[in-house]
NUROKOL-901582 format. One record per residue: residue number from 1; residue in one letter; chain; x, y, z of N, C-alpha, C in turn. Coordinates in nm, 3 decimals, decimal comma. Atoms other than C-alpha are relative to their C-alpha. Layout:
// NUROKOL-901582
<lumfi><k>NUM</k><r>A</r><c>A</c><n_east>X</n_east><n_north>Y</n_north><n_up>Z</n_up><ca_east>X</ca_east><ca_north>Y</ca_north><ca_up>Z</ca_up><c_east>X</c_east><c_north>Y</c_north><c_up>Z</c_up></lumfi>
...
***
This chain:
// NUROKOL-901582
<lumfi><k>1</k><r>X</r><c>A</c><n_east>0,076</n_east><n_north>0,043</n_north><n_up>-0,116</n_up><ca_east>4,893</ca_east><ca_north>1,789</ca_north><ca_up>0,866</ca_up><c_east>-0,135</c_east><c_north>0,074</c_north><c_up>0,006</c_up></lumfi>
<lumfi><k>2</k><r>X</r><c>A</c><n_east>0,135</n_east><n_north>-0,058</n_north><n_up>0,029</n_up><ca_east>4,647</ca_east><ca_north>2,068</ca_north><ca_up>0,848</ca_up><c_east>-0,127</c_east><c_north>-0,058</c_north><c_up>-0,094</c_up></lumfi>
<lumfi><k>3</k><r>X</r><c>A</c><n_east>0,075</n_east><n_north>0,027</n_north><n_up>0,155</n_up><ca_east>4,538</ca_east><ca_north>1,927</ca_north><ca_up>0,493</ca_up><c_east>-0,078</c_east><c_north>-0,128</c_north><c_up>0,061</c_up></lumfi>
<lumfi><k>4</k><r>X</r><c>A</c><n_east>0,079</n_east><n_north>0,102</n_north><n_up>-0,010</n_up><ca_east>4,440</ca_east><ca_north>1,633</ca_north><ca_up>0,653</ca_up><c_east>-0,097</c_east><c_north>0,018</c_north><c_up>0,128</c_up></lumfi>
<lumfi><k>5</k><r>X</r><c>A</c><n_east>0,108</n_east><n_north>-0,046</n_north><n_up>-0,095</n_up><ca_east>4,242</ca_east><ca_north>1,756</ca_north><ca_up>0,974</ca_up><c_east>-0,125</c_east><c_north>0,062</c_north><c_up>-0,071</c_up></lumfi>
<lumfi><k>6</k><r>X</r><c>A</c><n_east>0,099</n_east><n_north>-0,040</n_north><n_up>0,073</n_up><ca_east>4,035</ca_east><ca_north>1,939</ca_north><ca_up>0,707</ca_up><c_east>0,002</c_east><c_north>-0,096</c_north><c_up>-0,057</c_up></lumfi>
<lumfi><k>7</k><r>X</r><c>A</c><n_east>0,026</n_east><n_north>0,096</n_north><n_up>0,052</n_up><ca_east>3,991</ca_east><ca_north>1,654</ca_north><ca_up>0,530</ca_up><c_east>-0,108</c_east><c_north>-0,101</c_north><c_up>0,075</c_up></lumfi>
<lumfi><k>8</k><r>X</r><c>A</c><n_east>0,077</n_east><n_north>0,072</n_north><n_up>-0,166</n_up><ca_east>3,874</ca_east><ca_north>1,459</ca_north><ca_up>0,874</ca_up><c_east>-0,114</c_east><c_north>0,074</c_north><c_up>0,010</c_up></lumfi>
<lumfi><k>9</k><r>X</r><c>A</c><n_east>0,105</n_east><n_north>-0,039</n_north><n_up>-0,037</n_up><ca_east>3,634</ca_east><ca_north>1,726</ca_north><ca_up>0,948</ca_up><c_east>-0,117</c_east><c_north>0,031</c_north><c_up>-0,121</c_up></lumfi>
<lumfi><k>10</k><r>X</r><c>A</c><n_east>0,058</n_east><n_north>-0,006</n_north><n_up>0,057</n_up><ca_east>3,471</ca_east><ca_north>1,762</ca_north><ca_up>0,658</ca_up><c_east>-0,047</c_east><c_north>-0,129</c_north><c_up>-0,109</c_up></lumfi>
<lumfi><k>11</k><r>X</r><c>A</c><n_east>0,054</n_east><n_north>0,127</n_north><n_up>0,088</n_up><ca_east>3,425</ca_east><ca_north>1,385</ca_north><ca_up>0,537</ca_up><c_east>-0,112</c_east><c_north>-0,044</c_north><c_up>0,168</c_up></lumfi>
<lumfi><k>12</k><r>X</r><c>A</c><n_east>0,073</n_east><n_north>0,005</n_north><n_up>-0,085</n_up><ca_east>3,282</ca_east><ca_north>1,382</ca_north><ca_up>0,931</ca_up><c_east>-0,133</c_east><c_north>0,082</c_north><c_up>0,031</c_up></lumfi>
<lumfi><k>13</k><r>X</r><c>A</c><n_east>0,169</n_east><n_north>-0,076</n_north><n_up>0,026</n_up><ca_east>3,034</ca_east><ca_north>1,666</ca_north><ca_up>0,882</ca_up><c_east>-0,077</c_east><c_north>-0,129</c_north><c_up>-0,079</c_up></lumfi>
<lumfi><k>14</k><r>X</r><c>A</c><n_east>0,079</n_east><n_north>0,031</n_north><n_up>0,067</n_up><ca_east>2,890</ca_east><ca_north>1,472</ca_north><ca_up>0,602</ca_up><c_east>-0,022</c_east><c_north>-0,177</c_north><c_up>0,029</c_up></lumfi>
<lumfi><k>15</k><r>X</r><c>A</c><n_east>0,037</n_east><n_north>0,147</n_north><n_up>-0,026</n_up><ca_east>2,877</ca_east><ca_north>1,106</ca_north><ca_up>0,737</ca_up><c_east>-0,127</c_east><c_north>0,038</c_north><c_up>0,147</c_up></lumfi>
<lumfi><k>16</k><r>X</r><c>A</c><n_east>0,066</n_east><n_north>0,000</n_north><n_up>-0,063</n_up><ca_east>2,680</ca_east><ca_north>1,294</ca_north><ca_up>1,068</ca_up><c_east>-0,115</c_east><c_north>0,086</c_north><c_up>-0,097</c_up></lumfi>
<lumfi><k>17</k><r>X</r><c>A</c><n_east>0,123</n_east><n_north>-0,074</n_north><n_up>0,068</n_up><ca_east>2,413</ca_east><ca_north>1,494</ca_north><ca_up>0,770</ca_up><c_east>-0,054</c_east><c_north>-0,150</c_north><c_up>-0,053</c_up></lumfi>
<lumfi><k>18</k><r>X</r><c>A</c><n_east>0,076</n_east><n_north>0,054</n_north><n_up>0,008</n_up><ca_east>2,330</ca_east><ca_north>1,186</ca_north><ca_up>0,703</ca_up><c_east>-0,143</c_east><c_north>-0,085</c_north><c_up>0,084</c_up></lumfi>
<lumfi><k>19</k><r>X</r><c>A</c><n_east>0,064</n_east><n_north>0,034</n_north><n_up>-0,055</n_up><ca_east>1,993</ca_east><ca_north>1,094</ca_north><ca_up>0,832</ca_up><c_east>-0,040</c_east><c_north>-0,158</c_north><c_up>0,024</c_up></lumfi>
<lumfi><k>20</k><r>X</r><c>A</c><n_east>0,019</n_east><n_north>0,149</n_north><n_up>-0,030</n_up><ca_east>1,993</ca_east><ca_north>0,737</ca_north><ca_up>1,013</ca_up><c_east>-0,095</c_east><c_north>0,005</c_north><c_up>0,029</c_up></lumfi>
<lumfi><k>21</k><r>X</r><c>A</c><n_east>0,129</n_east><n_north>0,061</n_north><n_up>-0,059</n_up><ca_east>1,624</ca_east><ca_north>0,771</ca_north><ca_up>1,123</ca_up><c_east>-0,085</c_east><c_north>-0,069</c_north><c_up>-0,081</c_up></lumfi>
<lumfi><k>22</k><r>X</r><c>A</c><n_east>0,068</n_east><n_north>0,054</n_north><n_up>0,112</n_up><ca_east>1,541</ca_east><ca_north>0,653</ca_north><ca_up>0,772</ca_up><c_east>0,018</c_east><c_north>-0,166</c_north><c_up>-0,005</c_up></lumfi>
<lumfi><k>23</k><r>X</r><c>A</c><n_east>0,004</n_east><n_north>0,141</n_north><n_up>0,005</n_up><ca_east>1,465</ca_east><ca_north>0,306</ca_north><ca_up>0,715</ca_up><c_east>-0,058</c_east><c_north>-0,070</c_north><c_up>-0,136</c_up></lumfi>
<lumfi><k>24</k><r>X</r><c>A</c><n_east>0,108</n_east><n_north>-0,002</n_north><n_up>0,145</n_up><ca_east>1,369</ca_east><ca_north>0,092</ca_north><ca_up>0,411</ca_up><c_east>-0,071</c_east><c_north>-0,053</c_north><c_up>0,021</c_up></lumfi>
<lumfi><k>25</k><r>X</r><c>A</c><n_east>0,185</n_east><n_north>0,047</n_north><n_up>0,022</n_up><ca_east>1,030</ca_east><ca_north>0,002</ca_north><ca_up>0,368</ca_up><c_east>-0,033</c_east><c_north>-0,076</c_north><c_up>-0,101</c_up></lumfi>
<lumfi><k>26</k><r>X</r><c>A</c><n_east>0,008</n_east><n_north>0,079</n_north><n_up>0,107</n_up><ca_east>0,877</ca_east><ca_north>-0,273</ca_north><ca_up>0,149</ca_up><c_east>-0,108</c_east><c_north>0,069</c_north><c_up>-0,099</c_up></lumfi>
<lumfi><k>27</k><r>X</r><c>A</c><n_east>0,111</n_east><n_north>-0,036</n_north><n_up>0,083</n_up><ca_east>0,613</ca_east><ca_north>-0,079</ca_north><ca_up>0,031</ca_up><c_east>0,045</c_east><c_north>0,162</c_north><c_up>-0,077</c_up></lumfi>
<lumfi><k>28</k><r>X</r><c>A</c><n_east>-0,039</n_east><n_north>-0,128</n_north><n_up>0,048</n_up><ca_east>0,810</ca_east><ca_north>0,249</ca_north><ca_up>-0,010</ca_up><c_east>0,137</c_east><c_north>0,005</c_north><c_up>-0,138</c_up></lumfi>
<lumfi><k>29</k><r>X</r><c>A</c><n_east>-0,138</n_east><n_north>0,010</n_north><n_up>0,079</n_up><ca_east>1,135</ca_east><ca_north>0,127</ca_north><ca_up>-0,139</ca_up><c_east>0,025</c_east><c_north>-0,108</c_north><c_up>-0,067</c_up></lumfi>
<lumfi><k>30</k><r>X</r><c>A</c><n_east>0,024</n_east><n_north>0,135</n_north><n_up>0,031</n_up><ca_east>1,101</ca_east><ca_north>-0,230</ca_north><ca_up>-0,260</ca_up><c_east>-0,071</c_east><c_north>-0,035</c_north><c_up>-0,090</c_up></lumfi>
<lumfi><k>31</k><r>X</r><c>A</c><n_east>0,159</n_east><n_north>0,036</n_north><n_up>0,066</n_up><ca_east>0,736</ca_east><ca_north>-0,280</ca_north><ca_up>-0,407</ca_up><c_east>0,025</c_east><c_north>0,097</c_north><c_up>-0,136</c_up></lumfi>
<lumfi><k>32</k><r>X</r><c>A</c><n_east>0,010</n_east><n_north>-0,087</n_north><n_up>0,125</n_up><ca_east>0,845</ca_east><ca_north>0,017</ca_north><ca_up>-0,671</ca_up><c_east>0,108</c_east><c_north>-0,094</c_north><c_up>-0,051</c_up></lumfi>
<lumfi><k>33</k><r>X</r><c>A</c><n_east>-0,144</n_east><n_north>0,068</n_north><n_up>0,054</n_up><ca_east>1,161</ca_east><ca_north>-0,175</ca_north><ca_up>-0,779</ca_up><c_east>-0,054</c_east><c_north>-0,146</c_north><c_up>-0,054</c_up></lumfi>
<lumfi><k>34</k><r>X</r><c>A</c><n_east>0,062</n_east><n_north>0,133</n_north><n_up>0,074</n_up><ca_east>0,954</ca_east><ca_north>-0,521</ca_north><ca_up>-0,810</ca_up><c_east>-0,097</c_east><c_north>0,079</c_north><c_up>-0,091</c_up></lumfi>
<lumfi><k>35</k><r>X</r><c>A</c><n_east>0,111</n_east><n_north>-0,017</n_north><n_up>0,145</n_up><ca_east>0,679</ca_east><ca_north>-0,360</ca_north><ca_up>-1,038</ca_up><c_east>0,052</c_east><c_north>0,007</c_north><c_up>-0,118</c_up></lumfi>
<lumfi><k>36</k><r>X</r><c>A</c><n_east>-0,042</n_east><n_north>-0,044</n_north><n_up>0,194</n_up><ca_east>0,901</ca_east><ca_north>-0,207</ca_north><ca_up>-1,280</ca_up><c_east>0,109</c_east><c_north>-0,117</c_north><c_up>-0,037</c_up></lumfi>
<lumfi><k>37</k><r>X</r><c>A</c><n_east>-0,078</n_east><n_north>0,072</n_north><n_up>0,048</n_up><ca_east>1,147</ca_east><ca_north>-0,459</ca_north><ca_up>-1,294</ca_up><c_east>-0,034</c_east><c_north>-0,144</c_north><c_up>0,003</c_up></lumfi>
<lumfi><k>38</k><r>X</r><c>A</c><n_east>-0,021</n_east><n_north>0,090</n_north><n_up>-0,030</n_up><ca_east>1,027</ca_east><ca_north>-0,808</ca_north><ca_up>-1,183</ca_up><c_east>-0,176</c_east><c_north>-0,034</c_north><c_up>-0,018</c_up></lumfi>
<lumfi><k>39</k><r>X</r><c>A</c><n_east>0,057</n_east><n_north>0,059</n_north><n_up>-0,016</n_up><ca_east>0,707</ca_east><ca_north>-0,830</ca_north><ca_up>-1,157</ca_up><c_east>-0,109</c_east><c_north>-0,021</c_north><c_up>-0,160</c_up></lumfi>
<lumfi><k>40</k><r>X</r><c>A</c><n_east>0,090</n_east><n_north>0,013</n_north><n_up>0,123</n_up><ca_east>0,587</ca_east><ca_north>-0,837</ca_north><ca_up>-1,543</ca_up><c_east>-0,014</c_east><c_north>-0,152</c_north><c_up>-0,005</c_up></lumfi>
<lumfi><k>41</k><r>X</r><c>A</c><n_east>0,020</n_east><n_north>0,183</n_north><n_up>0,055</n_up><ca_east>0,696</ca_east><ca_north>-1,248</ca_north><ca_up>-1,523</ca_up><c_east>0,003</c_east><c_north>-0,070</c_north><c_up>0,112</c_up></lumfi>
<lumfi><k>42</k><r>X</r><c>A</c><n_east>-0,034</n_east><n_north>0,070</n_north><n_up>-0,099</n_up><ca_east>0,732</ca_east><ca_north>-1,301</ca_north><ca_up>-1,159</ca_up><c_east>-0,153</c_east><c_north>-0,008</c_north><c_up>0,076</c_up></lumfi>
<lumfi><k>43</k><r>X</r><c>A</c><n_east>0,122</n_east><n_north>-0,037</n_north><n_up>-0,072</n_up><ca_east>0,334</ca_east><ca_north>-1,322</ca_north><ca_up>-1,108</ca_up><c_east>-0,062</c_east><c_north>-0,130</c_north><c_up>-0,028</c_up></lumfi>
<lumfi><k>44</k><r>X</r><c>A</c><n_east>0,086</n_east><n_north>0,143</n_north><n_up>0,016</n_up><ca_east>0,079</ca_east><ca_north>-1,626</ca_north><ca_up>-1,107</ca_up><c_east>-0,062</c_east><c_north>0,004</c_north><c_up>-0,156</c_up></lumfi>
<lumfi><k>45</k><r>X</r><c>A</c><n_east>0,017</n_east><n_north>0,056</n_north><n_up>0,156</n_up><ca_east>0,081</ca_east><ca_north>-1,788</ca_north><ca_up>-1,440</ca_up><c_east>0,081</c_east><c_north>0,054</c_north><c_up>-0,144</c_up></lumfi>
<lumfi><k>46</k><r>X</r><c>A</c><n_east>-0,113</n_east><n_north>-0,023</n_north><n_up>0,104</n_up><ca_east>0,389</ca_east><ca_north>-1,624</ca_north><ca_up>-1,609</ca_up><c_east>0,105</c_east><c_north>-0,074</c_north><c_up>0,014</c_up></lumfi>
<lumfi><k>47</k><r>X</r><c>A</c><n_east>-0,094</n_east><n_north>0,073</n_north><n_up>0,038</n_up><ca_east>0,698</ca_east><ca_north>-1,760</ca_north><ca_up>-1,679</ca_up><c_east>0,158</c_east><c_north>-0,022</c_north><c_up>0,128</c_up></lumfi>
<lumfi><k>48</k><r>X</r><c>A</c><n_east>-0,057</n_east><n_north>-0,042</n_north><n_up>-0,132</n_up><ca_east>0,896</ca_east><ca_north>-1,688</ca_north><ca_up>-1,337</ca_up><c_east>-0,070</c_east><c_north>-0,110</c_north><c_up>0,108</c_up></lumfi>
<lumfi><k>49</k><r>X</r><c>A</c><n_east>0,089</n_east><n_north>0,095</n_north><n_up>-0,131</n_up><ca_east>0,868</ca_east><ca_north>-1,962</ca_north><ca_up>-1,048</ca_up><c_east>-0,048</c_east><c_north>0,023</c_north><c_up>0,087</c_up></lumfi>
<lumfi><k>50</k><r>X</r><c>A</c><n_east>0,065</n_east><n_north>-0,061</n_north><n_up>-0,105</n_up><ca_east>0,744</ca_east><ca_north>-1,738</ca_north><ca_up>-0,797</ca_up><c_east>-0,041</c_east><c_north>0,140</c_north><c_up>-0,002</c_up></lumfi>
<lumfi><k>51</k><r>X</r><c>A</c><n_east>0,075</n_east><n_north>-0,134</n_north><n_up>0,057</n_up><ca_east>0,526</ca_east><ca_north>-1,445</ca_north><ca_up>-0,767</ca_up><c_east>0,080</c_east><c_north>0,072</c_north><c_up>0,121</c_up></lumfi>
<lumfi><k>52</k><r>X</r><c>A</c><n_east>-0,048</n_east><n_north>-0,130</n_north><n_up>-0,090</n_up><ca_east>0,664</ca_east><ca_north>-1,105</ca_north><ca_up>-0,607</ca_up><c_east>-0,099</c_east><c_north>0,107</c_north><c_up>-0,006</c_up></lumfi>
<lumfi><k>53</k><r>X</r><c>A</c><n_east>0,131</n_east><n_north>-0,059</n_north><n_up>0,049</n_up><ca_east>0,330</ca_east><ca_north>-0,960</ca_north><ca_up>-0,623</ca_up><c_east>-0,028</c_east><c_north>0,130</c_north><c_up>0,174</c_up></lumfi>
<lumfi><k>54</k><r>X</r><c>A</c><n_east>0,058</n_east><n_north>-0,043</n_north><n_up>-0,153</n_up><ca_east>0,269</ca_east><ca_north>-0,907</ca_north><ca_up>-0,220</ca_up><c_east>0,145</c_east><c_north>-0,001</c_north><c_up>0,095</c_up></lumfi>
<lumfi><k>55</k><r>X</r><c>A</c><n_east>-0,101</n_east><n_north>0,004</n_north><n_up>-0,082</n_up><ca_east>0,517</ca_east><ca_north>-0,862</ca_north><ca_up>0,061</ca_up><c_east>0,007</c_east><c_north>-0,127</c_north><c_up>0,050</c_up></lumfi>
<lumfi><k>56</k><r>X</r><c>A</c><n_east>0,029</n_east><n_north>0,136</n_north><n_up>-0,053</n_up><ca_east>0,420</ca_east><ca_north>-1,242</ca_north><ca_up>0,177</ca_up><c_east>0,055</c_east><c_north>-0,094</c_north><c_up>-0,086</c_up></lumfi>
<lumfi><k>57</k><r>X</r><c>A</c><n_east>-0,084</n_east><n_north>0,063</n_north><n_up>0,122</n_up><ca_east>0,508</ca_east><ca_north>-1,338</ca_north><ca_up>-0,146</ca_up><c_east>0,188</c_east><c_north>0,010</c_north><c_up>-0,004</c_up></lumfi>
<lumfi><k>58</k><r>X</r><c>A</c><n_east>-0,086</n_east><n_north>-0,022</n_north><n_up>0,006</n_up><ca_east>0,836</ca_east><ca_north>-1,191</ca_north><ca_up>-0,178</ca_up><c_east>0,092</c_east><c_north>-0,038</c_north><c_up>0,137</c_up></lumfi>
<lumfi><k>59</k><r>X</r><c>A</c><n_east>-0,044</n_east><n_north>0,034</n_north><n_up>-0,143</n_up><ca_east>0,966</ca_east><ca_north>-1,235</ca_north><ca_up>0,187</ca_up><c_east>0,087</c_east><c_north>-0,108</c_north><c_up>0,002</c_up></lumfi>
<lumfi><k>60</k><r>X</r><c>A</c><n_east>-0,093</n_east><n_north>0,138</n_north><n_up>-0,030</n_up><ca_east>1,051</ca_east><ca_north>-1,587</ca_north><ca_up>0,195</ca_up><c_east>0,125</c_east><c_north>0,019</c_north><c_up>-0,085</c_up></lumfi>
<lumfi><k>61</k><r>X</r><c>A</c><n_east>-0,141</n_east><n_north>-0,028</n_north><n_up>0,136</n_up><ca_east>1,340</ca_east><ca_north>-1,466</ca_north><ca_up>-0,144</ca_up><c_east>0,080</c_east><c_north>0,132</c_north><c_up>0,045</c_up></lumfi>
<lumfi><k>62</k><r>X</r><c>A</c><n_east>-0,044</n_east><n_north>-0,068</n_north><n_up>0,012</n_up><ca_east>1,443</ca_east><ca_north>-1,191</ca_north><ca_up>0,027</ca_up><c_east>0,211</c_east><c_north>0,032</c_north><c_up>-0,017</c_up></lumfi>
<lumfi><k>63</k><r>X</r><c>A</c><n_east>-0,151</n_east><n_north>0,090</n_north><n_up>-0,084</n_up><ca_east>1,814</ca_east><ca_north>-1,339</ca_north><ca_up>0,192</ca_up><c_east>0,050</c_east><c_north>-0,001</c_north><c_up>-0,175</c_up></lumfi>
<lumfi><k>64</k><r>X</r><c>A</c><n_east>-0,058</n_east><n_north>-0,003</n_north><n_up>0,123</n_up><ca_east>1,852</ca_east><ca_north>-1,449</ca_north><ca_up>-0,224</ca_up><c_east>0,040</c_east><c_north>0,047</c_north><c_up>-0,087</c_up></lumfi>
<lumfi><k>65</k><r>X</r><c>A</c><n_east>0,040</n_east><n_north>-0,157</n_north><n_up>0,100</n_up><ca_east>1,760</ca_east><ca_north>-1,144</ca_north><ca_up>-0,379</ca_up><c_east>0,112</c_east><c_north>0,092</c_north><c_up>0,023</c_up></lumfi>
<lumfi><k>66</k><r>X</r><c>A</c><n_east>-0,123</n_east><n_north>-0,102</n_north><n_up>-0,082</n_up><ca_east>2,036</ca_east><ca_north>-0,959</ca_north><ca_up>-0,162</ca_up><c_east>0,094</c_east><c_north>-0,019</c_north><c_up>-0,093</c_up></lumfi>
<lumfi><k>67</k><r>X</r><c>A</c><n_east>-0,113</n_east><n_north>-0,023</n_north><n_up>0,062</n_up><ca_east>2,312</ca_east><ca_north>-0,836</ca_north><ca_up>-0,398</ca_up><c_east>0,110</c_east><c_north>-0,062</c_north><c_up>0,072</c_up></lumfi>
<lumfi><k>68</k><r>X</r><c>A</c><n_east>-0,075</n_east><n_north>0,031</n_north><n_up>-0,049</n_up><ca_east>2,593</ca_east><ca_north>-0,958</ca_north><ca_up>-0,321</ca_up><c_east>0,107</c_east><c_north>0,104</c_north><c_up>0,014</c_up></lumfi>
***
């Protein structure tokens, strides 16, 4: 019983160290992930049907893009 109260309090420390004031950002967390990965063919006049160039761009694909 003990084993598991320590268990409790210390999987609860570390779910409240995490900081929820963080948020993701398209330009912080996003925009690096399309350059290196997407946007060598996903730009105007490569081989990709839509460009992920700008946040305006990308936006309307975001819902698709979502991992599942």
């Amino acid at each position: 019983m003990m084993r598991m109260v320590l268990v409790g309090l210390a999987f609860g420390t570390a779910v409240l160290a995490v900081d929820l004031s963080s948020s993701v950002t398209f330009f912080e967390d996003v925009l690096p992930i399309l350059q290196k990965n997407c946007q060598s063919c996903h730009r105007p006049g490569q081989v990709a049907p839509m460009s992920l160039i700008t946040y305006n761009d990308a936006r309307p694909w975001a819902k698709r893009s979502k991992p599942q």
